[in-house]
Structures are given as structure tokens and as C-alpha cells.
N, C-alpha and C positions, 0 to 999 in steps of 0.2 A: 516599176518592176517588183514592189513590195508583193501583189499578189500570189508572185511565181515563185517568190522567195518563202513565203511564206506553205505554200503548198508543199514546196521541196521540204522545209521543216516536217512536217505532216508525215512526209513516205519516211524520212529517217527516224523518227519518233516511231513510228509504227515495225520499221525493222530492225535499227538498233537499239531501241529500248524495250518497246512490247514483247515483240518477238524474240530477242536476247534473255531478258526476263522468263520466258515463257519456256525455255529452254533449260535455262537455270531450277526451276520452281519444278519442272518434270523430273529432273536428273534428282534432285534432294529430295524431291515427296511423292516419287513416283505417279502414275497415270490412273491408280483408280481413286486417287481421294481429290484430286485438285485437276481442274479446266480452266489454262489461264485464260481470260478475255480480255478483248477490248471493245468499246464502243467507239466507233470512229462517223465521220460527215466528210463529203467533200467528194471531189472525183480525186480516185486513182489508177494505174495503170492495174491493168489485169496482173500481170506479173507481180509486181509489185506484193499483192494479196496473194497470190499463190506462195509467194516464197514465205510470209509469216505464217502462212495456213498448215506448210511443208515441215514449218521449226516446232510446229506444238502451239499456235494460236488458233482463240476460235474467234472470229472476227461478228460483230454485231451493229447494223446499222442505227445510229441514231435518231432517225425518222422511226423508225418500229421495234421501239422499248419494249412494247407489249409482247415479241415474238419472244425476247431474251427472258421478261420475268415467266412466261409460260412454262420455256425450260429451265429457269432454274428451280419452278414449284414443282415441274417434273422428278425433280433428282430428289425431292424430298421424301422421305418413310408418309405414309399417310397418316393424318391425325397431328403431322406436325402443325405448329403455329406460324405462320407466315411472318419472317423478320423485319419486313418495313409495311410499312404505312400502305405503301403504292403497289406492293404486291398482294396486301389485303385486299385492299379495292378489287384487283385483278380477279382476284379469286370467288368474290363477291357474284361478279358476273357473270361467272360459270353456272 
């Protein structure tokens, strides 16, 4: 039963931590400078994600990295420099 146990870790990491946090980080820096994320894997109940989606999480799956660096070159002023390695690359390909 380690799997099951471990999964259930998974939802409570995602709605007591993440989304708690996510909560927290909006109330003190308000909503137009900070989008808390997470990247998460695995199966979850639909609910489950709705409810961190509901507290101010924006959820990214781990299989498509690619979709999250897109948007966060998105949010950038243009002419910025790209801050990691992997998002260069990203950019590269455009």
C-alpha cells in the first residue's frame, strides 16, 4: 500500500502546502506581480486540482515543461534575457 500512501502525500502537498502557500504569497504581494506555480506528475482527482486552482494556484504538468517556460517568456518585457539555460534553448527555437 506504499503507492496509495504515497499518492495521498502527493494531493496533500499540493493542497496544504502549494496551494496554502499560494494563498499566502497573493494576500502579501498581491496578484499582479507574483503567479504561484507548481509542477506536479501522477494522477489526481479532478477536484482535488480544482480546489488549488480556486486558492490562487496555477498548476503545470511535468510531462510539458515546454508549455510553462513559454509562459513565463511570455510575462517577460521584450529584449529581456532569458534566466536559465533551458529557457534559452526554448527561445532559440522560436
Amino acid at each position: 500500500m506504499q503507492g496509495v500512501e504515497l499518492r495521498s502525500e502527493f494531493v496533500k502537498r499540493l493542497n496544504n502546502d502549494a496551494a496554502a502557500k499560494a494563498v499566502a504569497w497573493l494576500e502579501d504581494f498581491g496578484s499582479t506581480q507574483v503567479v504561484p506555480a507548481a509542477v506536479i506528475s501522477g494522477v489526481y482527482k479532478l477536484k482535488k486540482l480544482q480546489e488549488a486552482q480556486q486558492r490562487g494556484l496555477t498548476i503545470f504538468w511535468s510531462y510539458n515543461l515546454p508549455v510553462m517556460l513559454h509562459w513565463i517568456e511570455s510575462t517577460r518585457p521584450s529584449g529581456d534575457i532569458p534566466a536559465t539555460p533551458m529557457a534559452r534553448k526554448s527561445k532559440k527555437r522560436r
